[in-house]
VEXPABA-937679 format. One line per field, with one value per residue (C-alpha): residue number from 1; x, y, z; residue in three letters. Coordinates in pm, whole numbers, plus 50000, padded with zeros to 5 digits. Example, Ala and Ser with C-alpha at 12.3 -4.5 7.8 and 13.67 -1.06 7.14 Angstrom:
REM VEXPABA-937679
pos = (1:2) .
X = (51230:51367) .
Y = (49550:49894) .
Z = (50780:50714) .
code = (ALA:SER) .
REM end
This chain:
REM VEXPABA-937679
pos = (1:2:3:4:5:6:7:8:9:10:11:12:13:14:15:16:17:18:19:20:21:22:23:24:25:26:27:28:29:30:31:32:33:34:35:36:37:38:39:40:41:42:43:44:45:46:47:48:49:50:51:52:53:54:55:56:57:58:59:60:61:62:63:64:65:66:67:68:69:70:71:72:73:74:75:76:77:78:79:80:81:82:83:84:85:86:87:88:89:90:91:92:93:94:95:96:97:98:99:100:101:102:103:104:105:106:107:108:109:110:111:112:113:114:115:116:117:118:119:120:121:122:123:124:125:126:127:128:129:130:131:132:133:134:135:136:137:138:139:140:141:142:143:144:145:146:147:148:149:150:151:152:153:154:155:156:157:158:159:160:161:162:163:164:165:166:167:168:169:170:171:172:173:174:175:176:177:178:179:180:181:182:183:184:185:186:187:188:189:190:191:192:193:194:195:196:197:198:199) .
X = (17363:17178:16896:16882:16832:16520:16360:16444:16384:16040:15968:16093:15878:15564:15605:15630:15290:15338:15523:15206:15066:15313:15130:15476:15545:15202:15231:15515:15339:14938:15074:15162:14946:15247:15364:15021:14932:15261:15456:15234:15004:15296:15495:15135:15094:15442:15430:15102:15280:15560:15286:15173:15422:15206:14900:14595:14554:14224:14290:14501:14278:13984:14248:14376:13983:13872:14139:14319:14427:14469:14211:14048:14350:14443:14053:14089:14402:14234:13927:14158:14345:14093:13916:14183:14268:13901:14015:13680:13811:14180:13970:13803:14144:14278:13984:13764:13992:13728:13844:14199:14154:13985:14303:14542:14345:14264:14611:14756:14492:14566:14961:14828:14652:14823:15158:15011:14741:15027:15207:14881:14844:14924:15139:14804:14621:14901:14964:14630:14593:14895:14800:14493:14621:14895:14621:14368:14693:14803:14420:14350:14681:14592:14285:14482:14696:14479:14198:14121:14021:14136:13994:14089:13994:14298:14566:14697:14638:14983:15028:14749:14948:15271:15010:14884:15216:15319:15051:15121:15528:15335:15130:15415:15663:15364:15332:15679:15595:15307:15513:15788:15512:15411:15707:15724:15380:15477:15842:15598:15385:15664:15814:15442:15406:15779:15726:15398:15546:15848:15639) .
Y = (36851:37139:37058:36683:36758:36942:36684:36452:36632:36700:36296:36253:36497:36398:36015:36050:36026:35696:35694:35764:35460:35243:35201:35223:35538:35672:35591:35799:36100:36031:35937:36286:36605:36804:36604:36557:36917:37120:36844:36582:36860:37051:36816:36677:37061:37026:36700:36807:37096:36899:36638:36921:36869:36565:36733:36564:36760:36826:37004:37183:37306:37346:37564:37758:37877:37902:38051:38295:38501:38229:38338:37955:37795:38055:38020:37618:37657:37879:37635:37300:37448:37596:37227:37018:37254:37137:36903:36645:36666:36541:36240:36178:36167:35893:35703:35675:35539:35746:36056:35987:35980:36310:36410:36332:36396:36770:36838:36747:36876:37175:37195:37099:37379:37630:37584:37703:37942:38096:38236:38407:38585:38906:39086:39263:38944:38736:39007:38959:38554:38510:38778:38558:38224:38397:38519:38214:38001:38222:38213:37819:37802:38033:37816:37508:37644:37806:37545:37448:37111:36881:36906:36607:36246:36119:36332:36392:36790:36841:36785:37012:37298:37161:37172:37550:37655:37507:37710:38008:37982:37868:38193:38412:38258:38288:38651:38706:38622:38849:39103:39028:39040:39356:39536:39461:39618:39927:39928:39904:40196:40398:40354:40412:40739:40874:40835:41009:41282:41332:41324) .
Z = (08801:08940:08664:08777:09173:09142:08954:09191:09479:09363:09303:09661:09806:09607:09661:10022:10099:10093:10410:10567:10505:10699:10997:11191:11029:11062:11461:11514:11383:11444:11861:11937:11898:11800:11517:11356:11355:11311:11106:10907:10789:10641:10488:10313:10202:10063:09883:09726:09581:09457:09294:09110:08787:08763:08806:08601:08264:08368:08686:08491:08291:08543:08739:08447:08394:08763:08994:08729:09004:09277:09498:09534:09616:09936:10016:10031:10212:10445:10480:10472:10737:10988:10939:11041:11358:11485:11755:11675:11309:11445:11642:11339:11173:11405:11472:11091:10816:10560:10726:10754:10371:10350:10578:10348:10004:10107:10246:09893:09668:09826:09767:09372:09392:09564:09350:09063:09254:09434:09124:09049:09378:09323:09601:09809:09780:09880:10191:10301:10232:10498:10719:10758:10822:11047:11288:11278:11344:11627:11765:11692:11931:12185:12248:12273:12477:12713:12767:13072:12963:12699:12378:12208:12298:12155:12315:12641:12797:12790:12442:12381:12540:12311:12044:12107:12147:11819:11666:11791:11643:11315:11333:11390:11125:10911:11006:10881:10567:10577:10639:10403:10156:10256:10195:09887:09843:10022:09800:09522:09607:09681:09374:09173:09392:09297:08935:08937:09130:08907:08596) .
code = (UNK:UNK:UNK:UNK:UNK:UNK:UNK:UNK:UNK:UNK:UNK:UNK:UNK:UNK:UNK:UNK:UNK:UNK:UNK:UNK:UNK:UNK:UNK:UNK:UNK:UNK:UNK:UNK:UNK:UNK:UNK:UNK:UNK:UNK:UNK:UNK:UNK:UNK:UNK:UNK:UNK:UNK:UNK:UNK:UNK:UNK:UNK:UNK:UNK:UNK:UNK:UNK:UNK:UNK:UNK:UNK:UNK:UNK:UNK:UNK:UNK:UNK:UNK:UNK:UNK:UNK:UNK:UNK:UNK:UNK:UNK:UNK:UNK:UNK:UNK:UNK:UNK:UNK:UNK:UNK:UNK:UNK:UNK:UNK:UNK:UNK:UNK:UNK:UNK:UNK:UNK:UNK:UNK:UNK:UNK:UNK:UNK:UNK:UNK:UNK:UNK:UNK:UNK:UNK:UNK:UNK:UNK:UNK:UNK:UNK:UNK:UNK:UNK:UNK:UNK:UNK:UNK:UNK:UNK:UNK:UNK:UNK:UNK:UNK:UNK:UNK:UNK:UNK:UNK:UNK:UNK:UNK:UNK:UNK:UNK:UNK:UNK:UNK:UNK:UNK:UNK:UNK:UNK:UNK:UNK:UNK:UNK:UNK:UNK:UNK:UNK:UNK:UNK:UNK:UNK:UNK:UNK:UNK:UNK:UNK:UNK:UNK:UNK:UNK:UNK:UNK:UNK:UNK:UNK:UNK:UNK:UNK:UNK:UNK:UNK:UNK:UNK:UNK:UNK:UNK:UNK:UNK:UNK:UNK:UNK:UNK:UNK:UNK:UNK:UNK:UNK:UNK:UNK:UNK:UNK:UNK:UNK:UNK:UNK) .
REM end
């Protein structure tokens, strides 16, 4: 049984992009600031990793060659992310049907990308790659939170402040990671540094 869930669990999560294009569905989350930023852009990370089984042979391939140690696919999450925190890009997003596609084909070429790219991350780089999204996350939110005007046509101020302060938990549950990460850096270090000394 426990072979058959995954499977399906993985066609679940990579079909439900197509939620998104139910325009009642796509109300619910486009309508509030919070829900676009700290929920749709997730779950679009996520169900572009899970579409990565059926990843074009191709891409594949082109990834297999280009990002051997995953360093593309953190820099394009890094990049995707910072983008789509730009409050005229979120406009953009609501108002431009071209960039609503962009929205949702960058989100999920990332997850492609970073499933596979992530495996190749080695601990340090991986340390660092979340260490960096923590604090732009934590920063992006701080500015939301603390402007004294509203930054986006779209949304209402106090869904801005929502909006920062949904950053800013992103940032530090992203920071916990980081430093989960790290440990296992320093654990490794340790261990390197007691077998040189006992030799």
């Amino acid at each position: 049984m426990k072979g058959l869930v995954t499977p399906v669990a993985r066609g679940l999560l990579g079909a439900s992009p197509l939620l998104w294009l139910m325009p009642g569905v796509r109300h619910v989350f486009e309508a509030s600031m919070s829900l676009h930023m700290l929920l749709q852009f997730p779950l679009l990370l996520v169900a572009g990793w899970a579409m990565s089984a059926w990843a074009p042979a191709r891409l594949a391939a082109w990834q297999a060659r280009c990002d051997v140690h995953g360093l593309f696919s953190a820099t394009l999450v890094t990049v995707v992310s910072a983008f789509w925190m730009i409050p005229a890009a979120l406009d953009l997003a609501l108002l431009d049907a071209g960039v609503a596609a962009l929205k949702y084909g960058s989100w999920l070429l990332t997850g492609m990308l970073l499933a596979q790219g992530w495996r190749r991350l080695s601990p340090e780089l991986a340390t660092f790659f979340l260490g960096n999204v923590a604090w732009m996350l934590f920063t992006a939110g701080l500015l939301y939170r603390d402007a004294e005007a509203r930054l986006c046509v779209s949304y209402r101020f106090d869904e801005q402040i929502v909006g920062g302060s949904g950053l800013m938990a992103w940032g530090a549950m992203v920071a916990a990671l980081a430093w989960l990460k790290l440990r296992v850096v320093l654990r490794h270090d340790n261990a390197q540094r007691k077998e040189g000394t006992s030799m």
